[in-house]
N, C-alpha and C positions, 0 to 999 in steps of 0.2 A: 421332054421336060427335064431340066438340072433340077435333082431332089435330093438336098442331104437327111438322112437316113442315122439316127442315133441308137445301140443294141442291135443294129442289124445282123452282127454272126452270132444272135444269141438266138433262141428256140424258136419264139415268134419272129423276132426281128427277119429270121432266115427265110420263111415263109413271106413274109410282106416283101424281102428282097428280090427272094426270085418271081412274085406276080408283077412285080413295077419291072424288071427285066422282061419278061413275057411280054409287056406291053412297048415295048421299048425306048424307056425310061435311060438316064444318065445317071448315076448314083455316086454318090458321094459318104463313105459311113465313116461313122467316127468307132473305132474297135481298141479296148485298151492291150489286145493281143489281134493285130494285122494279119495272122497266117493262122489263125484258131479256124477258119474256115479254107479250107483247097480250092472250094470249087469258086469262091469269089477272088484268090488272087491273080494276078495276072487277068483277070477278066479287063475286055477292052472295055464294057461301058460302067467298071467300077475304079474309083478311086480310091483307095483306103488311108484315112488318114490315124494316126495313132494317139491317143487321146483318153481323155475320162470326160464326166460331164465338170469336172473340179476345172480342167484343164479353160480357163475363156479365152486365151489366146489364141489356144489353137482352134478353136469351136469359132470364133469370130472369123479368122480365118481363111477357115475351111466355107462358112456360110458365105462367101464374095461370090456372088454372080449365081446365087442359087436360086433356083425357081419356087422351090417349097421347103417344106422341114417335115420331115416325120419324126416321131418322138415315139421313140419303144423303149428304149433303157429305164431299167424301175432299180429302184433300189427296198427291195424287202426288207423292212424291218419287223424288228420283235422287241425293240427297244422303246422310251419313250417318247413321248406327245415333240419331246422337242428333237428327239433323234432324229424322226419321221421328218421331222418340218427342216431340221437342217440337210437331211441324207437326201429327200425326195422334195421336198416342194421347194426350197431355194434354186437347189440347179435347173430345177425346168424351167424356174419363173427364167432365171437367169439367161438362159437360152433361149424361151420367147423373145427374151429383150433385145439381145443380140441378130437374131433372126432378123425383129423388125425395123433393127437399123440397119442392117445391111442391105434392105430393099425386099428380103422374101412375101410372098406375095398370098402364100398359104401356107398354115400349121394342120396337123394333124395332132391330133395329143390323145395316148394309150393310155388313159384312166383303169379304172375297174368299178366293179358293181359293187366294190366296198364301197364306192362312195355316195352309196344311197342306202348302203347298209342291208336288210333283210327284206324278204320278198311278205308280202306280196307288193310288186312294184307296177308303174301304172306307165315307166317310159316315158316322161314328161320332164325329167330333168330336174327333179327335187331332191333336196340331198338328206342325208339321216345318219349317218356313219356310228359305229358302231365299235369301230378301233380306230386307232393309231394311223395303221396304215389310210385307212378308208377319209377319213381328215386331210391327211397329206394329200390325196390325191382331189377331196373335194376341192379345199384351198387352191390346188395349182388350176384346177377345171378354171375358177370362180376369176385365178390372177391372167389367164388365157385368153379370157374374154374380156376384160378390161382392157391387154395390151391391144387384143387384134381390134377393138372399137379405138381407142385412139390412134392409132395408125393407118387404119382401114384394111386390114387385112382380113382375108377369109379363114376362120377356124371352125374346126371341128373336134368334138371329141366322139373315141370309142371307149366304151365299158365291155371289154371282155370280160366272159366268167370264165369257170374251168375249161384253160385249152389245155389240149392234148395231141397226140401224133408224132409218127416217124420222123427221120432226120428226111429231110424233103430236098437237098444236093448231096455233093460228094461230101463226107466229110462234116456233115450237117450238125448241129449238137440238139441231145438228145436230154429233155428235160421229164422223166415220166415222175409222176407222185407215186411215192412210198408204198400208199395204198391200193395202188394197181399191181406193185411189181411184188406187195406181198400178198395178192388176192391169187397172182399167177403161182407163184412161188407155189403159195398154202393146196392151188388144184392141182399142180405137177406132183407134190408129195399126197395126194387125196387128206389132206387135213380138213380137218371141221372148221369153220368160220362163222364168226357171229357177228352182227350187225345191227345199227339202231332204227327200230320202225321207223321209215319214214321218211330216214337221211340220206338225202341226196340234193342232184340238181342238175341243172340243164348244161350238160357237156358241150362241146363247142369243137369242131376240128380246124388244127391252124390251119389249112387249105380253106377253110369257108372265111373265118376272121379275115384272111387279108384281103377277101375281095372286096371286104367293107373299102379297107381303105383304101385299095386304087378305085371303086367309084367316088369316093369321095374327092379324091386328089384328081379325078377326071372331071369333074363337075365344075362347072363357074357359078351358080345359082346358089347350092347348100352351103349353109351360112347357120354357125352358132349354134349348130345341129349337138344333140346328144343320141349316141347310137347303141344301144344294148345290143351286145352282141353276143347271143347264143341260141342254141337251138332251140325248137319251138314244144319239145319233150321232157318232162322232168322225166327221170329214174334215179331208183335209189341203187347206193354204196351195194346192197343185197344183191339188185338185178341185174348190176356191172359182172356181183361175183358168179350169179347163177350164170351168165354169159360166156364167161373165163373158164365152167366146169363143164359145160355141155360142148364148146370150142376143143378143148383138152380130153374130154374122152374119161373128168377125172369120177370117182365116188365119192369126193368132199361133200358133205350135206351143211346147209347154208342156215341158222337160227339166227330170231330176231329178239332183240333184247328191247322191252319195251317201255322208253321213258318219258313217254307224254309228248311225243312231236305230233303235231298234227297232220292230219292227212294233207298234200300240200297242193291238191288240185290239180288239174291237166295243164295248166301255162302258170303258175306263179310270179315268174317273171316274164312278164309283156315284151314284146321283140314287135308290135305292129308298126315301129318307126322305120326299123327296114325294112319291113315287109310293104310298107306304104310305099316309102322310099325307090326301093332297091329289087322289089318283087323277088328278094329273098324270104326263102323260109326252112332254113337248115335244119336238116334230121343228124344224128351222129351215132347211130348205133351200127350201121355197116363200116364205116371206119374204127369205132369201136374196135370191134371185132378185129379188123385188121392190126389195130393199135397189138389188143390183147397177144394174137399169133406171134406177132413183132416180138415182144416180149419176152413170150415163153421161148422162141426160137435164141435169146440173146442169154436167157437162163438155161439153156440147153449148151448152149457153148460155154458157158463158164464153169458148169459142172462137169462138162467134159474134161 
């Protein structure tokens, strides 16, 4: 299958790149730096075309004779109501639109679970958002389904939560949160750390996410699907740290700072759409773990 692929040498996008490779897939990715990833240049079954999602010319393009569309490129903001809707939900609608008249046959489109806002969630595709971001992303979900019904084409969305993991090719890029690489940090020097009862959430490793979307891009049947996708374990911020200290060998001692979060129950956020689906049911605490090594090994060399 010809699949143009949007963000694909970006963290996630890399991980969905190489499982559509593994199957062997035709790739097509739109990259506004071509050579930011090694192991995808010169690859025979990638094209890379140089581009932003601003660009419709070349997006237009590049979508001639394409079998589907994956959409991973987000644009985070921290700005307002209209930044979001201009930065992030114009372009994708844009790129839907394009896709569907160049003939693509199937979208994939990478939402997030902002755009149902706070758990407890039921998985059913109801939206509640809660920022900025989470808005833009309902909006593009809601303008997705709209195009692929007049068209007839087949779309799906996924709502990743927090992913995480190594660079997974050569040359991979490596997005880890603040809050990991100062939980490592804080065990390597045995620093005290504190944390809010309670806060956490269902981690996700990019190796499990992208399998969402190559069955879904394998499938002829799912249709207008919404797919939460993360593990089926909440842990909190605390248990990631107590993980990172027992991993490390550190004496940091771990307190909870306690500001009325509620206890958040064993699944808060519902994942039985893929697990119906997909007879997925991802755990992430042994990648974790490896995440974490990863890590401390990357802050061992820089302190070197």
């Amino acid at each position: 299958m010809k699949v143009f692929v949007t963000g694909g040498t970006g963290f996630i996008g890399s991980y969905v790149v190489k499982e559509l490779l593994d199957h062997g897939h035709e790739l097509t990715l739109l990259a506004r730096n071509v050579g930011k990833v090694p192991a995808f240049v010169n690859h025979d079954r990638i094209r890379l075309v140089a581009g932003t999602m601003d660009d419709a010319d070349v997006i237009a393009s590049a979508l001639a004779g394409q079998d589907a569309c994956v959409h991973v490129a987000l644009a985070w903001l921290d700005g307002t109501a209209m930044d979001n809707m201009t930065r992030e939900t114009m372009p994708s609608v844009r790129l839907f639109q394009l896709a569907a008249e160049a003939g693509v046959r199937k979208i994939i489109f990478t939402s997030s679970i902002a755009s149902f806002g706070s758990a407890p969630h039921d998985d059913r595709g109801y939206i509640k958002p809660a920022s900025y971001y989470g808005a833009a992303k309902a909006a593009t979900e809601a303008y997705l389904l709209a195009i692929a019904a007049q068209y007839g084409i087949q779309a799906n969305i996924v709502r990743p939560g927090y992913t995480f993991g190594n660079p997974c090719v050569e040359g991979g890029p490596l997005y880890p949160d603040l809050k990991l690489v100062r939980m490592v940090r804080s065990a390597l020097a045995g620093e005290d750390m504190t944390f809010v009862r309670n806060d956490g959430t269902q981690f996700i490793w990019a190796g499990d996410l992208a399998k969402v979307y190559a069955e879904l891009l394998h499938s002829d049947t799912l249709n207008r699907g919404y797919y939460t996708s993360v593990s089926t374990e909440f842990r909190t911020w605390a248990q990631i740290a107590g993980m990172a200290v027992d991993l490390l060998g550190s004496g940091s001692r771990i307190a909870l700072e306690d500001k009325g979060r509620p206890e958040p129950g064993e699944r808060p956020i519902d994942v039985s759409r893929i697990e119906e689906t997909f007879g997925f049911a991802f755990k992430a605490d042994e990648r974790m773990a490896e995440h974490l090594r990863y890590l401390s090994t990357l802050e061992a060399k820089a302190g070197a």
